[in-house]
C-alpha positions in Angstrom: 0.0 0.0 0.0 2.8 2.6 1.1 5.6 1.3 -0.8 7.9 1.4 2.0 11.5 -0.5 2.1 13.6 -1.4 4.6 15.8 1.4 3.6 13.3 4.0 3.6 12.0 2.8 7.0 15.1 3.3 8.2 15.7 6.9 7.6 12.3 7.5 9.0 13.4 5.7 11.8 16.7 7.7 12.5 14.3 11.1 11.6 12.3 10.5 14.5 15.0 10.2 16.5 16.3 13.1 15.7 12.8 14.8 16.2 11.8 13.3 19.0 15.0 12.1 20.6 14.5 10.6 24.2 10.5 11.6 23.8 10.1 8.9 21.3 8.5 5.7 23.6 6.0 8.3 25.1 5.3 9.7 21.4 4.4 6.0 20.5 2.3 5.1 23.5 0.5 8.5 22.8 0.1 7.4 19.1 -0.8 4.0 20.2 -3.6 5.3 22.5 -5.2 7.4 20.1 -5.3 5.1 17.3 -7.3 2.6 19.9 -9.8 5.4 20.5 -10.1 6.3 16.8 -11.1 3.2 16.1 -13.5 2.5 19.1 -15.2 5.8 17.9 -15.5 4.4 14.6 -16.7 0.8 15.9 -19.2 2.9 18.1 -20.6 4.8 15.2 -20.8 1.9 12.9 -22.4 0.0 15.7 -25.0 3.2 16.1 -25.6 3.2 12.2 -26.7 -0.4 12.8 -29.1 0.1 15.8 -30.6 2.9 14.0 -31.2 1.4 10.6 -33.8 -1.0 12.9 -34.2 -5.0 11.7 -32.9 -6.5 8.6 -30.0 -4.3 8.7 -27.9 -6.6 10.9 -25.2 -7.7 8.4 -24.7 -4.3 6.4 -21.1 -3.2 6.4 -20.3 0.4 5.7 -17.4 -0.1 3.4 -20.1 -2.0 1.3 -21.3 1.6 0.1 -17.8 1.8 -1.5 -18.5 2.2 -5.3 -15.9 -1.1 -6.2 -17.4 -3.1 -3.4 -20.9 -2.5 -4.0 -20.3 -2.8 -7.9 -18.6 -6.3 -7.5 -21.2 -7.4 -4.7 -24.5 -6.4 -7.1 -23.1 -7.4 -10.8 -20.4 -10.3 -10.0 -21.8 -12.3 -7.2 -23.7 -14.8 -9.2 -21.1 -14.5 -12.3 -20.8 -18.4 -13.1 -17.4 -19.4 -12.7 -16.3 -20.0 -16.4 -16.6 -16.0 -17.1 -13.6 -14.1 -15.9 -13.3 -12.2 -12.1 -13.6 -9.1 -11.6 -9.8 -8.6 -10.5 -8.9 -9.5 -14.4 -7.5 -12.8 -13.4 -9.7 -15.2 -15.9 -11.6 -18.1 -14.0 -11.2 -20.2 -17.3 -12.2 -19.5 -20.9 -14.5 -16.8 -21.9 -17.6 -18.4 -23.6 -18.1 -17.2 -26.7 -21.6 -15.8 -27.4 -23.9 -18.0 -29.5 -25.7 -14.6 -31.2 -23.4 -11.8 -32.6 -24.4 -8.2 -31.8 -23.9 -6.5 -35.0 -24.7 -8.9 -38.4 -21.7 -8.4 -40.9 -24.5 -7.4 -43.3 -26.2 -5.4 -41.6 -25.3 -1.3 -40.8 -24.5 -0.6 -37.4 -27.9 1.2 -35.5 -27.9 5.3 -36.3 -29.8 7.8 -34.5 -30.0 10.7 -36.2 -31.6 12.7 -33.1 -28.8 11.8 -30.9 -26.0 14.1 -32.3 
C-alpha cells in the first residue's frame, strides 16, 4: 500500500529520533492510545448506524457503500465461474456468445436525433 523498504524505514526511523530524541516511547504510547480510541469511535458509530437502521440491517457493512465493493457485490456475485473475475484474473475460458451483436450485413444502428 505505502511502498515502503527497509531502507526508507530506516531513515524514518533515524528522523524520528532526531525529532523526537529521548521523547520517542512516550510519542508511541500516545500514538498508540489514540489510534485505539479512533477506532472505538469508529466501531461505536458503525455500531450506532446499525441500531438505528432497525431489523434487517444486521449484516450491512459500511465499506459496502464503496462504489468497487458494491459494484462487485450487485453485478459479479452470481457471475458463473467459467466467465472471468472481476480482479482480471480469468476463471477459465470466456464463452463465446452464441448470437453476434452487429450482423456483418447489416449497418450498425444510427440515430440521427442523438448528435
Amino acid at each position: 500500500m505505502f511502498d515502503i523498504g527497509l531502507v526508507k524505514l530506516g531513515v524514518l526511523g533515524v528522523l524520528a529520533l532526531l525529532i523526537f530524541g529521548d521523547r520517542l516511547p512516550e510519542v508511541a504510547r500516545q500514538a498508540g492510545r489514540t489510534l485505539r480510541e479512533v477506532r472505538a469511535m469508529a466501531d461505536a458509530a458503525r455500531q450506532g448506524m446499525r441500531e438505528s437502521l432497525g431489523p434487517g440491517f444486521e449484516d450491512f457493512d459500511p465499506a459496502d457503500l464503496h462504489p468497487n465493493t458494491f459494484l462487485r457485490k450487485h453485478l459479479f456475485d452470481d457471475v458463473p465461474p467459467s466467465w472471468p473475475s472481476p480482479t482480471g484474473t480469468p476463471r477459465a475460458a470466456v464463452p463465446s456468445p452464441s448470437t453476434p451483436l452487429i450482423f456483418d450485413d447489416a449497418p450498425p444502428p444510427f440515430d440521427d436525433e442523438a448528435t
